[in-house]
LUMMIKOL-690878 format. One line per 8 residues: their letters; for each residue z, y, x of C-alpha. Coordinates in nm, 4 decimals, always signed. Layout:
<atoms>
a	Z/Y/X  ...;
</atoms>
This chain:
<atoms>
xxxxxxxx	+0.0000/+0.0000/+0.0000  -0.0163/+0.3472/+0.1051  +0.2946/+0.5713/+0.2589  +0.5665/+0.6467/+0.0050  +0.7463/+0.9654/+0.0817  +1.0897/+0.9416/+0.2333  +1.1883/+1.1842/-0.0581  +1.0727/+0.8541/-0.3129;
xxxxxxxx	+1.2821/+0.6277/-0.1087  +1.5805/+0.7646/-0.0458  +1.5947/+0.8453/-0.4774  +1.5278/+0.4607/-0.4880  +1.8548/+0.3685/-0.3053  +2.0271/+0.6383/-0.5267  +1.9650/+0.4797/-0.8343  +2.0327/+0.1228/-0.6592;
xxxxxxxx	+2.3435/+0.2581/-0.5251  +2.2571/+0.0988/-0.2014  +2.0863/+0.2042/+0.1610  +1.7418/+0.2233/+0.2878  +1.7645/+0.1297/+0.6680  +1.5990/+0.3314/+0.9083  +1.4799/+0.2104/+1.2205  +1.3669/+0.4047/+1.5533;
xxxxxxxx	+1.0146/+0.2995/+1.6513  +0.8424/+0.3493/+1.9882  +0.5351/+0.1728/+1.9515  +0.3344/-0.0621/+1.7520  +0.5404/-0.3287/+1.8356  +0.8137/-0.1900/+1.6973  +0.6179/-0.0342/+1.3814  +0.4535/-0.3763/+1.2956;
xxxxxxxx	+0.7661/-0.5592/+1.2863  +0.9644/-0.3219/+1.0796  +0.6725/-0.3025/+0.8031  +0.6240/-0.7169/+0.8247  +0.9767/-0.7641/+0.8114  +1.0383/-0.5204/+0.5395  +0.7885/-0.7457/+0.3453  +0.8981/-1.0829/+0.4031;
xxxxxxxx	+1.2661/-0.9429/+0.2419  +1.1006/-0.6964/-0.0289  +1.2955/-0.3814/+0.1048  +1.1496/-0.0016/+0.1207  +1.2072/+0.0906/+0.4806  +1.1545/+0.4232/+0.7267  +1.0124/+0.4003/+1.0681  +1.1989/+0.7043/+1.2923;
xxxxxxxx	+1.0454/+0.8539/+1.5790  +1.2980/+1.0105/+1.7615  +1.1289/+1.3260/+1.9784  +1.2561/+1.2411/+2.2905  +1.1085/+0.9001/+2.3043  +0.7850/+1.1028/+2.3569  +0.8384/+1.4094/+2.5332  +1.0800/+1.2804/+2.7753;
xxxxxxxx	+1.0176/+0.8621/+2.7736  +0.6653/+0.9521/+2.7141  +0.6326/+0.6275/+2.4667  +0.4296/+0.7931/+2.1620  +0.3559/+1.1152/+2.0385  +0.3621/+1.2350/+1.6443  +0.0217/+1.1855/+1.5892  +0.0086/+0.7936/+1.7330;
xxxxxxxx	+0.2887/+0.7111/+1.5726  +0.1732/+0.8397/+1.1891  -0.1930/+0.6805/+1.2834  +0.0232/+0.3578/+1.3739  +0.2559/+0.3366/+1.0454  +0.0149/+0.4363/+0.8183  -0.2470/+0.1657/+0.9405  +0.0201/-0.0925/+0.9517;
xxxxxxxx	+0.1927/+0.0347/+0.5711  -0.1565/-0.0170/+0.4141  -0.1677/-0.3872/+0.4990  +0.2131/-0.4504/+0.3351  +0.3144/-0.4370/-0.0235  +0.6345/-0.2447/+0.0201  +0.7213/+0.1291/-0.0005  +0.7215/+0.2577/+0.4008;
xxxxxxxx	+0.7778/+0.6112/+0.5162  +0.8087/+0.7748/+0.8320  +1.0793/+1.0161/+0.9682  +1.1560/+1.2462/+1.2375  +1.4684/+1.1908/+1.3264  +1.7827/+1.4552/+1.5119  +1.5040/+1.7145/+1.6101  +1.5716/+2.0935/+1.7596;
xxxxxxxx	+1.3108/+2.2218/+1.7741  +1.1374/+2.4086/+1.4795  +0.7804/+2.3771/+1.6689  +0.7895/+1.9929/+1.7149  +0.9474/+1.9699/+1.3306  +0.6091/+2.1368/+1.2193  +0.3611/+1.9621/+1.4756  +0.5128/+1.6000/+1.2394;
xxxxxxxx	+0.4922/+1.7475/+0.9783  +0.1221/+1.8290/+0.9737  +0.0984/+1.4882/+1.1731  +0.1887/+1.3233/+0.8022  +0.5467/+1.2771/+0.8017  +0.7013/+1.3248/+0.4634  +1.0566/+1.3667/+0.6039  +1.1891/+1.5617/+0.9055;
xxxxxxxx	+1.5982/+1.6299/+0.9976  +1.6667/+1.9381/+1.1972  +1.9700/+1.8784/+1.3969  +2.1967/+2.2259/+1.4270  +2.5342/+2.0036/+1.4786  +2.6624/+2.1421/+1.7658  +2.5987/+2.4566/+1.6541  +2.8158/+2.7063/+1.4568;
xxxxxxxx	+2.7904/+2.6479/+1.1054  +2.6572/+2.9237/+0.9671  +2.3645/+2.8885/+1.2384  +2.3087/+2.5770/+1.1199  +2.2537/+2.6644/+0.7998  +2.0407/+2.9681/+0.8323  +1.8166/+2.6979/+1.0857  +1.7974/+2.5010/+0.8241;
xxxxxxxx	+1.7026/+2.6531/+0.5279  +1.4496/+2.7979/+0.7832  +1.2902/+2.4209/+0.7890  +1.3411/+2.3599/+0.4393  +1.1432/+2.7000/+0.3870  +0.8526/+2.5581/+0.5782  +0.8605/+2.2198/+0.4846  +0.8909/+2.2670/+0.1420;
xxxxxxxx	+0.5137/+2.4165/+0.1192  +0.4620/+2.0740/+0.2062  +0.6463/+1.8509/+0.0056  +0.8376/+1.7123/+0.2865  +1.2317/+1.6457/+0.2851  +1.4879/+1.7972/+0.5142  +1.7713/+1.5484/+0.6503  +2.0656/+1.8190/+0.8079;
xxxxxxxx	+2.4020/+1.6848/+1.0092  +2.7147/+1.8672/+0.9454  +3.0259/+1.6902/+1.1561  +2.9726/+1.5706/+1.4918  +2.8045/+1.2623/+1.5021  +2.8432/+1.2142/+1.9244  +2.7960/+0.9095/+2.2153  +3.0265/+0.5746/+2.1644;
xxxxxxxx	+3.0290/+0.5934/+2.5114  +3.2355/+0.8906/+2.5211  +3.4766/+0.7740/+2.1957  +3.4668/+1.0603/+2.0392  +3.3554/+0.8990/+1.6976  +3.7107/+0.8653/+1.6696  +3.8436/+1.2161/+1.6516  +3.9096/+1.3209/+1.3088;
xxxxxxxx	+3.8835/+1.6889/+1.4017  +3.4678/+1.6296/+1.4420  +3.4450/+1.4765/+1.0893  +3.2030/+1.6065/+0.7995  +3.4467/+1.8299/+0.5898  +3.4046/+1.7621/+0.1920  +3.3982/+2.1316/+0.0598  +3.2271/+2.2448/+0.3745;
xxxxxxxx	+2.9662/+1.9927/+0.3117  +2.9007/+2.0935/-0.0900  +2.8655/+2.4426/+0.0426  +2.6246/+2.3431/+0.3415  +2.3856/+2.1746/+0.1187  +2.3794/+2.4242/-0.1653  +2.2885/+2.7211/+0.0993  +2.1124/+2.5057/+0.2979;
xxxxxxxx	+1.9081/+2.3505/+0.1007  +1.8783/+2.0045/+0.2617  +1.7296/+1.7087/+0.0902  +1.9837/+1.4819/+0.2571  +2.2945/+1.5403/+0.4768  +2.3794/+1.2964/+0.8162  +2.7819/+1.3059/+0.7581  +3.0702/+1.2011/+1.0898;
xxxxxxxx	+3.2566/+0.9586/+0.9311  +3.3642/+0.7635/+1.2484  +3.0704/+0.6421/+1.3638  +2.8447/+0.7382/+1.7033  +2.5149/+0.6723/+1.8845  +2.5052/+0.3964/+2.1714  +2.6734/+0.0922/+2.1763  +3.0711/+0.0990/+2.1175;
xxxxxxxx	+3.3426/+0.0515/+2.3200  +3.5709/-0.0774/+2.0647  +3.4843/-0.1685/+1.6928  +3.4330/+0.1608/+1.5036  +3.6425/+0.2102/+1.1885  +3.4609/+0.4174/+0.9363  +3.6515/+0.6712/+0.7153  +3.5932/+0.5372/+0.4134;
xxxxxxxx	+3.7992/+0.7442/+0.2300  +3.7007/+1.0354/+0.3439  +3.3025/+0.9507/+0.3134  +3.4287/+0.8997/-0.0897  +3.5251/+1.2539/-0.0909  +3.2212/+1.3958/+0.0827  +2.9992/+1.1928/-0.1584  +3.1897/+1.2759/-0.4690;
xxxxxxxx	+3.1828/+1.7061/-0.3178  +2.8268/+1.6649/-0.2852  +2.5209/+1.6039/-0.4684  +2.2705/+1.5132/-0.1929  +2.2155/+1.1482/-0.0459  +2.4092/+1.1177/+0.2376  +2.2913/+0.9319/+0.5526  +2.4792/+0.7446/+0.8185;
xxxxxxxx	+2.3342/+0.7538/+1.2049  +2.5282/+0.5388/+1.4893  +2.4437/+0.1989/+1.2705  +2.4372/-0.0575/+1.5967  +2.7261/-0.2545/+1.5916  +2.9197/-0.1407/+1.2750  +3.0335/-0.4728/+1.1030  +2.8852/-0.5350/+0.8052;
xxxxxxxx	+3.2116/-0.5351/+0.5364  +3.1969/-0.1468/+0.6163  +2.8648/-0.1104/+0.5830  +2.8504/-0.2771/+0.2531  +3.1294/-0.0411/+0.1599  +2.9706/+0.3011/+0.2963  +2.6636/+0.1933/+0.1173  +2.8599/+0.1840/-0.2262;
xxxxxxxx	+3.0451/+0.5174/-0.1654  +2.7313/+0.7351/-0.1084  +2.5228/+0.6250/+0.2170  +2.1791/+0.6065/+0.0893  +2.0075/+0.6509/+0.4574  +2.1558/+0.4228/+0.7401  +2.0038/+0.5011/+1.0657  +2.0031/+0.1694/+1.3727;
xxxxxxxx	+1.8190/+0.2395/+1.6633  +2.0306/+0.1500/+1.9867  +2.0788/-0.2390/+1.8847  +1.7134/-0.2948/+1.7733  +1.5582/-0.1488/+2.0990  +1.8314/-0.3118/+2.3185  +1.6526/-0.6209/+2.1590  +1.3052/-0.4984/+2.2765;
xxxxxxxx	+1.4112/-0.5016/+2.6478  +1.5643/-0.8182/+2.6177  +1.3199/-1.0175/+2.4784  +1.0124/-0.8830/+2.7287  +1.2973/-0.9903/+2.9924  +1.3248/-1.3742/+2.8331  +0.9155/-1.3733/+2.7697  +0.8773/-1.2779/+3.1252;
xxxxxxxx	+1.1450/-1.5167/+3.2757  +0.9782/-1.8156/+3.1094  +0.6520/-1.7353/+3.3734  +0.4097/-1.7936/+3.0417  +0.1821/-1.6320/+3.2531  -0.0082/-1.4985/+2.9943  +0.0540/-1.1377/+2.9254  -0.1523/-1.1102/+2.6000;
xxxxxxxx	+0.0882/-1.3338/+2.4223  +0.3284/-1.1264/+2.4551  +0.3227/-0.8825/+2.1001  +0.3378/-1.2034/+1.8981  +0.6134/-1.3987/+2.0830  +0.7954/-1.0535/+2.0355  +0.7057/-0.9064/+1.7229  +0.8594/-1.2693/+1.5774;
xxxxxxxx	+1.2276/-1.2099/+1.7832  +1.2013/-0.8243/+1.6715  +1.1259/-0.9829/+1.2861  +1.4270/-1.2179/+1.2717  +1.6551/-0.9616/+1.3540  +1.5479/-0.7166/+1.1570  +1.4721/-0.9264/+0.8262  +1.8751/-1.0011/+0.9089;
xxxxxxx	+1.9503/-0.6327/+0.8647  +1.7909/-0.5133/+0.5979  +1.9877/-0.8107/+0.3824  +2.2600/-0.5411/+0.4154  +2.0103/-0.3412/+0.1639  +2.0596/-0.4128/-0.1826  +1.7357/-0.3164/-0.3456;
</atoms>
């Protein structure tokens, strides 16, 4: 079929109550086996590109990567979008956007809040004209590495977040909840309780980044409290490396062999995960 809009989707898993699972790409690899598996499991899915995977890993740009999902989305049955995910720069925002992607997040984070809001809306503005939605962060969302996913003091404030989105005008809102980017130390523990307030402040799906290595109990109970987005990235191309790694020890000797033996690992997983999705 052809691209759904992220917009479409993330209503979808509103109504379901559930989460779409959104997975960063960096080449066709990685786009084929998130469409294929999203079939075999009847799920709506997104395919990220996060910015830096191109301008400083060099792995795809904007325009190979919507040339790569929408080729591959036309040969499954299931709704597939594709996202920008945590972007800064308004310039690159608009070069995806005109590259075909229907949704876009500005990241202003670290930034004072009412910066980040006046950013925003400044993206919203824009792609509006386009019919493309706006994911925002409010709440520091940082590095397991570092541990700071555990300091309530960086968490998404409830009335702060109600007020964000109305002046904002974000489709969708990436909340800190207790979870963080990389791979963790130490199980995270998400804030439940506090993602129920957030979710019953707000009116806006609310989307959960940091997703490798969160146990599943906590993601079934994020996912019935208001996360309609859940962003993994970190745990699915951890699996990339490792598989070229065991395809290459095995001396097949055969290099052409390669996207199939790993598009198959990359499936298995990933049909695995989107069971978590309860469409």
């Amino acid at each position: 079929m052809s691209l759904a809009s992220v917009s479409d989707i993330l209503q979808m898993a509103v109504e379901k109550n559930t989460s779409v699972i959104a997975f960063n790409c960096i080449d066709y690899n990685t786009i084929y086996s998130v469409c294929h598996a999203a079939e075999n499991v009847n799920k709506p899915v997104l395919c990220m590109l996060y910015p830096e995977h191109h301008t400083l890993n060099r792995w795809i740009d904007p325009e190979g990567f919507a040339a790569a999902v929408k080729d591959v989305a036309s040969t499954v049955s299931v709704p597939v979008a594709m996202h920008l995910d945590h972007c800064y720069d308004f310039n690159y925002i608009i070069r995806a956007i005109r590259a075909g992607f229907s949704g876009v997040m500005y990241d202003g984070s670290m930034l004072p809040v009412e910066e980040n809001i006046a950013n925003t809306r400044k993206v919203v503005d824009v792609a509006n004209a386009f019919g493309v939605s706006v994911e925002a962060e409010l709440g520091h969302v940082g590095m397991a590495a570092t541990g700071d996913n555990a300091t309530d003091d960086l968490y998404t404030q409830p009335a702060v977040a109600a007020d964000f989105i109305e002046r904002s005008g974000c489709t969708s809102l990436a909340v800190a909840i207790g979870s963080a980017h990389g791979f963790y130390k130490e199980t995270p523990h998400l804030q439940i309780s506090r993602l129920a307030e957030i979710n019953a402040a707000t009116d806006a799906p609310l989307v959960l980044h940091g997703g490798s290595g969160i146990p599943d109990d906590q993601l079934d109970e994020a996912f019935v409290n208001g996360i309609n987005k859940f962003n993994v990235g970190t745990e699915f191309l951890d699996l990339y490396i490792k598989t070229i790694g065991e395809y290459t020890s095995q001396d097949k000797g055969w290099i052409l062999d390669l996207p199939t033996y790993l598009q198959g690992k990359l499936m298995s997983y990933l049909e695995k995960k989107m069971e978590l999705s309860k469409f």
